[in-house]
C-alpha positions in Angstrom: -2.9 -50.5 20.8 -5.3 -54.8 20.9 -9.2 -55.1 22.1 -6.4 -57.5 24.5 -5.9 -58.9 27.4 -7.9 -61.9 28.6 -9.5 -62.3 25.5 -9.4 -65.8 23.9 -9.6 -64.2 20.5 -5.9 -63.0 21.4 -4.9 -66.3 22.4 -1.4 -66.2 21.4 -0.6 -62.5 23.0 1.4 -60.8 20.3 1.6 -56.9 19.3 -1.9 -55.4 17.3 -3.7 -51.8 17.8 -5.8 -51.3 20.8 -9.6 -52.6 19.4 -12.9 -52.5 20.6 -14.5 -54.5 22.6 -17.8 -55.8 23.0 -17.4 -57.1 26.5 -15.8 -56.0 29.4 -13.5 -59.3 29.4 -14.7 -60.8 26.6 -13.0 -64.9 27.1 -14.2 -68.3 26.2 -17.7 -69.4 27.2 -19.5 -72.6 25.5 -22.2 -74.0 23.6 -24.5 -76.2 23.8 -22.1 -79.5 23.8 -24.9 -81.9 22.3 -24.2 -80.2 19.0 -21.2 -81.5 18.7 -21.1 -84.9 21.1 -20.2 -87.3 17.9 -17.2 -84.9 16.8 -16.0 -84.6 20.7 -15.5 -88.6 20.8 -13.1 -88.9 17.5 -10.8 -85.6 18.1 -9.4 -83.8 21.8 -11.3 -80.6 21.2 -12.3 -77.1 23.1 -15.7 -76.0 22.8 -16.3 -72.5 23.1 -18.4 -69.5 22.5 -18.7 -65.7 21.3 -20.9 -62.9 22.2 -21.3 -62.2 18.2 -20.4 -62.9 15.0 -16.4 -62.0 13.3 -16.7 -59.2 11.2 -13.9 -59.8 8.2 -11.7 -62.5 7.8 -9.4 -59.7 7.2 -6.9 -59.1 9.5 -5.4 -55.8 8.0 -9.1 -54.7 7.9 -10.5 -55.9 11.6 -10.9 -53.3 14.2 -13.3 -55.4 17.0 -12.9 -58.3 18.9 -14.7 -61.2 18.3 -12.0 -62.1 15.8 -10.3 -65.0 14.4 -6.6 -63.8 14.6 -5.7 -64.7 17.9 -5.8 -68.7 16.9 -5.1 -68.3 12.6 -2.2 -66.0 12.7 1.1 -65.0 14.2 3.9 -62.5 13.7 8.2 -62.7 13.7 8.0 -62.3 17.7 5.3 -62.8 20.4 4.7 -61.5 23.9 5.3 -63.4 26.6 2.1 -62.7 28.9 3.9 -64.2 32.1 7.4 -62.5 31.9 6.2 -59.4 29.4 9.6 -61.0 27.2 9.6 -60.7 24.0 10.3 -64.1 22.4 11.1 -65.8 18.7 8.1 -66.9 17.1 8.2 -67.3 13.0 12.1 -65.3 13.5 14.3 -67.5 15.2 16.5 -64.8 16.1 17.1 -60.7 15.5 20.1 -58.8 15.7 19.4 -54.8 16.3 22.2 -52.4 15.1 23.8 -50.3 17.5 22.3 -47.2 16.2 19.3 -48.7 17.1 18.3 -48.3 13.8 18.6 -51.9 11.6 16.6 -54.7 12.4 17.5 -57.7 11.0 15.2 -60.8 11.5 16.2 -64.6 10.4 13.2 -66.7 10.3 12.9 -70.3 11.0 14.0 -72.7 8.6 10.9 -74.9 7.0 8.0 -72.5 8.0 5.0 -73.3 5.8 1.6 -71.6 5.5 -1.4 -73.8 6.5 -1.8 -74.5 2.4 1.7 -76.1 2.6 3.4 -73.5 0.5 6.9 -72.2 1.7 6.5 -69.2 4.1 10.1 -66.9 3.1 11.1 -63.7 3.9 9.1 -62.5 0.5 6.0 -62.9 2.4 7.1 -61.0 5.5 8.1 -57.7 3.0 5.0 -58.3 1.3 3.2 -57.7 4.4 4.5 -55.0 5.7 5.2 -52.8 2.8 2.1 -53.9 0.7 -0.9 -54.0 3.2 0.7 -52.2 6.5 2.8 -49.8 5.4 1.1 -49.2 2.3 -1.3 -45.9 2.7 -3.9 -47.3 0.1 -4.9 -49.8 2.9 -7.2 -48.4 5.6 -5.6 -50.8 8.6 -5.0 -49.4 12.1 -2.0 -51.4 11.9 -0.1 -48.5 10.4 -0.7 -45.9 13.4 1.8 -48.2 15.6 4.4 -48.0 13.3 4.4 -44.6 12.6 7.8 -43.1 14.1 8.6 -39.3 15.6 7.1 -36.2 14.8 7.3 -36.7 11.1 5.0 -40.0 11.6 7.9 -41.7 8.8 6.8 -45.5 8.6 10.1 -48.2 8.3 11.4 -49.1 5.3 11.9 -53.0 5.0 13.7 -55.0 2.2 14.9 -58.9 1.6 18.2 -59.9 2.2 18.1 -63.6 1.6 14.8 -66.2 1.6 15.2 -66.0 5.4 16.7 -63.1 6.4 14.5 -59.3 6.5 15.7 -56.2 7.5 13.7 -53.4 8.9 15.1 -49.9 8.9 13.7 -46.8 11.1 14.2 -43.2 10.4 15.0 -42.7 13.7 15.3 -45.3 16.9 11.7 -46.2 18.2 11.8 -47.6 21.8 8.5 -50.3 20.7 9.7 -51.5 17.4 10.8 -55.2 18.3 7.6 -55.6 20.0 5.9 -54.3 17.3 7.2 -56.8 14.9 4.7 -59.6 16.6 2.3 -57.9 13.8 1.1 -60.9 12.2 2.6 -62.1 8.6 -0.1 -62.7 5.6 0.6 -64.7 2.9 2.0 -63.2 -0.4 0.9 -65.7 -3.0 -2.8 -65.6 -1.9 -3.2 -61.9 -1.0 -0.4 -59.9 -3.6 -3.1 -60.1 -6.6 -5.9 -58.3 -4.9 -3.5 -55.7 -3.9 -2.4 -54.6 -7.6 -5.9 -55.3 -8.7 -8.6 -52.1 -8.5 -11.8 -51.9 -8.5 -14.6 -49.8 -10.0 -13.9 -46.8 -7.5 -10.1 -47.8 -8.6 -9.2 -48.9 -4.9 -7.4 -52.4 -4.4 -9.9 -55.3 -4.6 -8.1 -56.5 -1.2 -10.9 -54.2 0.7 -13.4 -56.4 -0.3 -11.2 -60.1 -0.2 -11.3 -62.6 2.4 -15.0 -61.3 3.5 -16.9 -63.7 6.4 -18.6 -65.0 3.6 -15.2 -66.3 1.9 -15.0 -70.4 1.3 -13.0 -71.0 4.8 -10.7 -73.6 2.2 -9.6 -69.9 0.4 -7.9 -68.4 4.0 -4.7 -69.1 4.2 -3.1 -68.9 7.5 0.4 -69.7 10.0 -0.8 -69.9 13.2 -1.7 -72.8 15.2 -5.6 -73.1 13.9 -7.3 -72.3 10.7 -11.0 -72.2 10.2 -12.8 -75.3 8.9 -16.3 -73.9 9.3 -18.3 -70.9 9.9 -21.8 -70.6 10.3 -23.6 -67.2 10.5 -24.5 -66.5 13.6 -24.2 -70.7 14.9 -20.3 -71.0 15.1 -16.9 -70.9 14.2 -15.1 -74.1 13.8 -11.2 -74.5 13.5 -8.9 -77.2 12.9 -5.5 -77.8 13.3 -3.1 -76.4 11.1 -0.7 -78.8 10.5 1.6 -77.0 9.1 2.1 -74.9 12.4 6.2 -74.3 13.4 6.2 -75.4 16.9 6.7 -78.8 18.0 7.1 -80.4 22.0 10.7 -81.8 23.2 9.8 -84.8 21.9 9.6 -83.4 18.3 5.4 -83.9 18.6 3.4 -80.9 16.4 1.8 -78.6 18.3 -0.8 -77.6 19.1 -2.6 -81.3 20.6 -6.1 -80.1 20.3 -7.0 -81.2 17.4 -10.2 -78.7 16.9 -11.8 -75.6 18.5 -15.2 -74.4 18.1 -16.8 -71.0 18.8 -20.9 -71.2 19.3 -22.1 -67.8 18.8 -24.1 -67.1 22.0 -25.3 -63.5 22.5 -26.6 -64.3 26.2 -24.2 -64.6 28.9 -26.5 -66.5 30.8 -27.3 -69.1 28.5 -23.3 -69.8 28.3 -23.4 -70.3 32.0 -26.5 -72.4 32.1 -24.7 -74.6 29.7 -21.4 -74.5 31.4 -23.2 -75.5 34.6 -24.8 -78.5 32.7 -21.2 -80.1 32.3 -20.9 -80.8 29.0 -18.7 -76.7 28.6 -15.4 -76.2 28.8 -15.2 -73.2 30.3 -16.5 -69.9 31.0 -15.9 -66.1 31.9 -16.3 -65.4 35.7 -17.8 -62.6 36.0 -18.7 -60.9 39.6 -22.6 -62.1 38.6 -21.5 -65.8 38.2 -18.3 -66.0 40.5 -20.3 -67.0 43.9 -22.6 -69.2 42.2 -19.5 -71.3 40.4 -17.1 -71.1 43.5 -19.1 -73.1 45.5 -19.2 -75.7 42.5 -15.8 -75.9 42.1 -15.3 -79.3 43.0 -18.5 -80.7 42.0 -18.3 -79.5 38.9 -15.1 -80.8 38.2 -13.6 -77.4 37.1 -11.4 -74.6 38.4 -11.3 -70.7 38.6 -8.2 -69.4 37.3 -6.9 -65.8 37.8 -7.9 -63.0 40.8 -5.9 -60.0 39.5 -7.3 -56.8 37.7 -7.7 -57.3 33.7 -5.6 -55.3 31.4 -8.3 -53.8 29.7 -10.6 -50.4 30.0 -14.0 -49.5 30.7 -15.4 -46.3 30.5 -17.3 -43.7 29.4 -16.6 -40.8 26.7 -18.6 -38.1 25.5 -18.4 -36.9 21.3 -16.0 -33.5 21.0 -16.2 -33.7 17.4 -17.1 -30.0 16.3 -17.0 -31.1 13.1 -19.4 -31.3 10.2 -20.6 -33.3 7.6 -22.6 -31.7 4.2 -22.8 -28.6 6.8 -25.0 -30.4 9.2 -23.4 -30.5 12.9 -22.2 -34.6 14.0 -23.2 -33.4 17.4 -26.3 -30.9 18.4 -23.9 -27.4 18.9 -25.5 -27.0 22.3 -24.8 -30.5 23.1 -21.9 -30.1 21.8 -20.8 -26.9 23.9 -21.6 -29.4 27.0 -19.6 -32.1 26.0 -16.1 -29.7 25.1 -16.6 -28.1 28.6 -14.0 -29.5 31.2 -15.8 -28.9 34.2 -19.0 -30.8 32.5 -16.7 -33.9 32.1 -15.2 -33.9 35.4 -18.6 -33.4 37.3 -19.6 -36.6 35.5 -16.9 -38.2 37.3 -17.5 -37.2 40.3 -20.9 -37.9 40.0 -20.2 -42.2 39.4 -20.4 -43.6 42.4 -17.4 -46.2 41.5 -17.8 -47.9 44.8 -21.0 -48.5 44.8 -20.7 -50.3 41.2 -18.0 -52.3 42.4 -19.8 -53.4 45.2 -23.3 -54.0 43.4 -22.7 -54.8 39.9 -19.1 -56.5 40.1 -19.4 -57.8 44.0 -16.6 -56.6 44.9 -14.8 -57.9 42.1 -13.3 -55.1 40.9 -11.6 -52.1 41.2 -11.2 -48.2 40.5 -10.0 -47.6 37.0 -8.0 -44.3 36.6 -5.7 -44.7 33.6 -5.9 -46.3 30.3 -2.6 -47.7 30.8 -2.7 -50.8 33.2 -1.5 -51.6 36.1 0.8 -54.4 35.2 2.5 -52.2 33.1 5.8 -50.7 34.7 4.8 -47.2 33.1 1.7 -47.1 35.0 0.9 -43.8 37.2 -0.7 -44.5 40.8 -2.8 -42.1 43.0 0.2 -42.4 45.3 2.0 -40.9 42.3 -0.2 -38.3 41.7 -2.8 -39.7 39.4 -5.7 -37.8 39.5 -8.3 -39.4 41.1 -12.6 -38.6 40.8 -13.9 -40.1 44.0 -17.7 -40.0 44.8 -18.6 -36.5 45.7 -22.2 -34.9 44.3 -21.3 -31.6 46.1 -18.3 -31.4 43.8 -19.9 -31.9 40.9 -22.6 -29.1 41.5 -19.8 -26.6 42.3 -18.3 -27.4 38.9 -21.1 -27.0 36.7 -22.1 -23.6 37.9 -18.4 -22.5 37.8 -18.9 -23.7 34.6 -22.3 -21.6 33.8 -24.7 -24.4 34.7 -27.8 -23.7 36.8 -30.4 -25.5 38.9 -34.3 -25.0 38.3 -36.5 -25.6 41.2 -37.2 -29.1 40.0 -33.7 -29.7 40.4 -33.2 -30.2 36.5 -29.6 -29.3 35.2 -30.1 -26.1 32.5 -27.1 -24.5 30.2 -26.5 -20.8 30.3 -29.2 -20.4 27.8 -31.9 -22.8 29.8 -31.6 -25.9 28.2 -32.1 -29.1 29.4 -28.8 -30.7 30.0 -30.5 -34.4 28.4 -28.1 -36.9 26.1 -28.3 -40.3 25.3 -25.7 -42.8 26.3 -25.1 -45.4 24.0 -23.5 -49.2 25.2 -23.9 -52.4 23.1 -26.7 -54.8 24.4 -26.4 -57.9 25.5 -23.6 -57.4 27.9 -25.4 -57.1 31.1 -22.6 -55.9 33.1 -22.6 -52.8 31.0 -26.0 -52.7 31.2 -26.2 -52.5 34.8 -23.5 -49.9 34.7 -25.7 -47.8 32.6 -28.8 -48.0 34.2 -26.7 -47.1 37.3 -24.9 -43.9 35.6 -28.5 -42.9 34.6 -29.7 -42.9 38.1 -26.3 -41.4 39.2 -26.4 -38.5 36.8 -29.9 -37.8 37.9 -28.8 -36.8 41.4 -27.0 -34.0 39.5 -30.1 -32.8 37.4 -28.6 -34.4 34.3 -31.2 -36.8 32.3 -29.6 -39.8 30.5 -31.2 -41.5 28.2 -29.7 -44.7 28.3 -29.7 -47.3 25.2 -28.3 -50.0 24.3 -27.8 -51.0 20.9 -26.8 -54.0 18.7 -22.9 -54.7 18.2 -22.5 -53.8 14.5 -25.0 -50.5 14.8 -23.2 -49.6 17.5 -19.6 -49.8 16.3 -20.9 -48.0 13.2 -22.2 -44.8 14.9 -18.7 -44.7 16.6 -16.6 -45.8 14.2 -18.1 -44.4 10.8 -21.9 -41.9 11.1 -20.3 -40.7 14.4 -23.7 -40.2 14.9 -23.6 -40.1 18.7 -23.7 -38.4 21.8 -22.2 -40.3 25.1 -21.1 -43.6 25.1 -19.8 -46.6 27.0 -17.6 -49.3 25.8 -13.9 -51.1 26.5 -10.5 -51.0 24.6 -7.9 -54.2 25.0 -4.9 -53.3 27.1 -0.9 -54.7 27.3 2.0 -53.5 29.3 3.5 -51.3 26.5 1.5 -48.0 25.9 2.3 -47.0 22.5 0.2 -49.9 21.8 -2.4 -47.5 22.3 -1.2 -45.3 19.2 -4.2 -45.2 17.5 -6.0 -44.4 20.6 -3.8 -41.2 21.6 -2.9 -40.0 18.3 -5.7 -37.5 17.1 -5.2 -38.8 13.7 -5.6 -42.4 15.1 -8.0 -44.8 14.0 -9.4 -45.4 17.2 -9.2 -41.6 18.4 -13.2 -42.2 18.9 -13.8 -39.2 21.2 -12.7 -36.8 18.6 -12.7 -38.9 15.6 -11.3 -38.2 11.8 -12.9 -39.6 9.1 -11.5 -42.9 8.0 -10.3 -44.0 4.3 -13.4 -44.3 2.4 -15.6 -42.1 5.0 -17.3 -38.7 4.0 -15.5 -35.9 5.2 -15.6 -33.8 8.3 -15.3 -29.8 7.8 -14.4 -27.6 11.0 -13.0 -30.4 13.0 -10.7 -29.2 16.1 -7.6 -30.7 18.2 -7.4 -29.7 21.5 -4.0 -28.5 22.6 -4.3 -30.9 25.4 -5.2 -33.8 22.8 -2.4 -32.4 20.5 0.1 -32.9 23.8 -0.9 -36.3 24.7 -0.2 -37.3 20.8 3.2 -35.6 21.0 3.9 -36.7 24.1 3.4 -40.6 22.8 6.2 -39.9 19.9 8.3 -38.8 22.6 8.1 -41.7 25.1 8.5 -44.3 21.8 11.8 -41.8 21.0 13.5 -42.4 24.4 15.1 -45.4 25.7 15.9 -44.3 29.2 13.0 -46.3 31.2 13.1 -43.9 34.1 12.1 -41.0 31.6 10.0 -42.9 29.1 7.7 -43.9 33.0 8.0 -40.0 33.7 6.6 -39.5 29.9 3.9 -41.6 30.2 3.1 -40.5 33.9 2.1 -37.1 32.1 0.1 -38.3 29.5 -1.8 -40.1 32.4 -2.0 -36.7 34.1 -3.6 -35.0 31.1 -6.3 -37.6 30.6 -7.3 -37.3 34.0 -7.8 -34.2 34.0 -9.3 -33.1 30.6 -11.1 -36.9 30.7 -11.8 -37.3 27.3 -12.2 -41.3 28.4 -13.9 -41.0 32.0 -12.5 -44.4 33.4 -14.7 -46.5 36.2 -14.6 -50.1 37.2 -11.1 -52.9 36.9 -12.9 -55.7 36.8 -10.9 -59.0 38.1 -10.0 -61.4 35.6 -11.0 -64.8 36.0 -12.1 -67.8 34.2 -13.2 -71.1 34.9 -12.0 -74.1 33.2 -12.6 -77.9 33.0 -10.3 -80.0 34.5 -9.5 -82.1 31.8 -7.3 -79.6 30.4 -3.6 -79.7 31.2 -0.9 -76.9 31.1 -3.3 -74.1 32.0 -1.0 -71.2 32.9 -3.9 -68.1 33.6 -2.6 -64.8 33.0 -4.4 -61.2 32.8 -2.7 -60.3 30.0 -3.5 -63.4 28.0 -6.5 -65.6 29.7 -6.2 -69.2 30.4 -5.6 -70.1 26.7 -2.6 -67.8 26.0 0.0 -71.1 25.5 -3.4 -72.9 23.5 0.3 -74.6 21.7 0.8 -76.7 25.2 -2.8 -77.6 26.2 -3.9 -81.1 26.2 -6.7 -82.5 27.0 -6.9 -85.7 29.2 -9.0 -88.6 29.3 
């Protein structure tokens, strides 16, 4: 759905689940270059950073940027972020039956994984109908491939060594772009997968773990990991057993080595990009005045000046669920959260503009939809997308239409005289996300609302979403792309990443009294319907509704586009910047020149 975007960690742009992520536009920043001044001599290298450390090694299993996957693996197609084409990647070619139905992929001849075994159509069915496909496995992966109202999942089968054939229960508009899923390897993977442990679940839950030997993970894309040291960095070398080669019959890619310093502080990657010994760096709207002016000085440029495809926003917890009869959100809390009016008079209470204009300078713009605005399906304001512009008087008539009063202090109460007081969680660190929350504290303020405003560590604050649910309001960013059902897992209330009203997940206690919406039902059905049809003008009018319902039942209350840009050292050639897929998207073609 793939949390992606200009996010380096999704260098080679190809089809995953919306994921989390822990910046806003989370790209490459650098480390300190001294630590690796020796290596940089022998070998053309990138040096890079992170905000935080990769969670698994295991792509079925990942559900948070920063990951590995972007650089280590890669799928039958791939996504073309400059043209939005889908083009042949491990498949050389596809043939799709009329009926819309068949899929037949023949993969290139020769592929190898980075190990130098034979990659074969075996490893592509082991994929998909052993860790993808296969309901034992808790991946996200699954929710995209889920088809029509009966959620039915393709069936796929071997024809030859090279040839695979996917069949659908009924034609699904997304599948071939799907199909850039990446491909894991059979002969190191299939064991843990008929293997069970203690609790009789597949030992594969557990394999391939950050603190696996990096010689153990077997990969195809263009890098696999040398190196990784907890919390220090993330080396990767050249996998030479990567398919593509130049014109000139050259393997690609020509860096030889990429390395990811693990640098929590934004500030400390600029410092050292400033320093000249980085390779490049996010702009953000704090940084992009300071680095213009040191363009040529510096001997680097600033790519890009067009709205990322990603999301920012806030969202409030409508589980009504329980767990061992104990509420996941305080009931009169929870009463405020599940009222309409009480979401909307948030929105109108975010002054956007003024966060554009103080936090992003002006780099930035009003986000209304979680589908972007490259994407032909997207709904404008001119359209009829609702919009939530400043307005405090609006938001006061709301919430007293909505039973909401005013004490003479001006403090927000409930019908019953409660406080109207939550706490609004963001990961630290990120200190554009923490200037929006300090500013959505003081906005909500103005509407007697107190917000308690804290932010947390990356991996305590992904598990209160993502497993406790242990949380009230909260603040955070999805990836993006131009086709919207890659949001399935998102939209679909029994989605992985359906984090406003969240199921439990394989593994996770259970939730008693939870409740859909009929308006979060619709938006789920609505999905199945717009992957069903293959008319574009109706699949945009689809998708123009499901914009219309999130705007105005707001279970993700969007605020700021910020622009995507990046800044790069000029030694590298064959930059070709892209929202959709950063400055590193082609990482294949980039050299690096004396």
């Amino acid at each position: 759905m793939k949390f992606f975007r200009q996010i380096f960690l999704a260098i080679k742009y190809f089809w995953l689940p919306i994921i989390l992520t822990s910046a806003t536009a989370l790209t490459l920043t650098a480390c300190n270059p001294t630590n690796f001044k020796s290596a940089s001599a022998q070998v053309p290298q990138l040096v890079s950073s992170i905000l935080s450390d990769p969670k698994t090694f295991n792509l079925a299993l990942s559900q948070e940027s920063p990951n590995i996957f972007g650089l280590t693996y890669i799928g039958l197609v791939t996504q073309n972020p400059i043209t939005g084409k889908v083009e042949p990647d491990l498949a050389e070619s596809w043939q799709i039956s009329d009926d819309k139905l068949r899929f037949t992929f023949t993969l290139r001849e020769g592929l190898k994984w980075s190990d130098g075994q034979p990659l074969t159509a075996e490893d592509v069915v082991f994929t998909y109908n052993e860790i993808y496909l296969n309901e034992a496995i808790p991946t996200d992966t699954r929710d995209g491939f889920r088809i029509g109202v009966s959620r039915k999942l393709p069936t796929v089968r071997k024809l030859d060594e090279r040839q695979v054939e996917f069949t659908l229960p009924e034609p699904f508009r997304p599948f071939l772009l799907n199909t850039g899923t990446s491909i894991l390897p059979a002969h190191a993977l299939r064991e843990s997968i008929k293997q069970k442990d203690s609790e009789g679940k597949p030992t594969f839950l557990s394999k391939w773990g950050v603190d696996t030997p990096t010689k153990q993970i077997i990969v195809n894309g263009p890098y696999k990991v040398e190196r990784y040291d907890t919390s220090e960095r993330v080396v990767f070398r050249r996998n030479p057993y990567y398919w593509r080669k130049d014109n000139q019959g050259k393997s690609q890619p020509y860096i030889e080595r990429m390395v990811w310093q693990i640098v929590e502080n934004t500030d400390t990657s600029l410092l050292q990009f400033r320093s000249g010994g980085l390779d490049t760096v996010p702009v953000t709207p704090e940084y992009f005045s300071l680095l213009k002016v040191q363009e040529k000085q510096g001997n680097f440029k600033i790519y890009g000046n067009e709205p990322g495809t990603g999301t920012t926003f806030v969202l409030f917890n409508l589980n009504k669920g329980k767990r061992n009869g104990k509420p996941l959100v305080n009931p009169v809390k929870s009463r405020w959260f599940n009222t309409v009016e009480f979401r909307q008079a948030v929105a109108y209470a975010i002054d956007r503009k003024t966060m554009i204009n103080n936090t992003y300078r002006g780099l930035g713009e009003p986000q209304n939809s979680p589908i972007t605005v490259q994407s032909p399906y997207y709904l404008s304001p001119k359209e009829g997308l609702k919009t939530y512009d400043y307005n405090i008087n609006k938001a006061k008539e709301l919430l007293i239409k909505a039973g909401f009063k005013y004490n003479q202090q001006g403090q927000l109460l409930d019908a019953e005289a409660n406080r109207v007081r939550f706490t609004l969680l963001t990961n630290s660190g990120n200190k554009i996300r923490e200037a929006i929350g300090s500013q959505i504290k003081r906005d909500l303020s103005k509407i007697g609302m107190q917000v308690d405003f804290t932010p947390l560590a990356w991996n305590t604050y992904t598990d209160k979403l993502s497993n406790s649910l242990d949380w009230e309001a909260s603040m955070l960013g999805l990836t993006g792309g131009l086709e919207p059902n890659d949001g399935a897992n998102v939209w679909s209330p029994e989605g992985g990443l359906h984090m406003f009203n969240q199921k439990p997940q394989p593994g996770q206690q259970p939730i008693e009294g939870r409740e859909v919406a009929p308006w979060e039902a619709e938006i789920g059905k609505l999905y199945i319907q717009a992957a069903q049809e293959f008319d574009e003008a109706k699949v945009k009018e689809i998708y123009g509704e499901t914009q219309r319902i999130t705007q105005e039942n707001l279970p993700l209350i969007y605020l700021v586009n910020q622009l995507s840009m990046s800044a790069v050292r000029n030694r590298f050639e064959g930059i070709r910047f892209s929202a959709l897929g950063g400055a590193f998207w082609n990482i294949h073609e980039i050299k690096v020149m004396n």
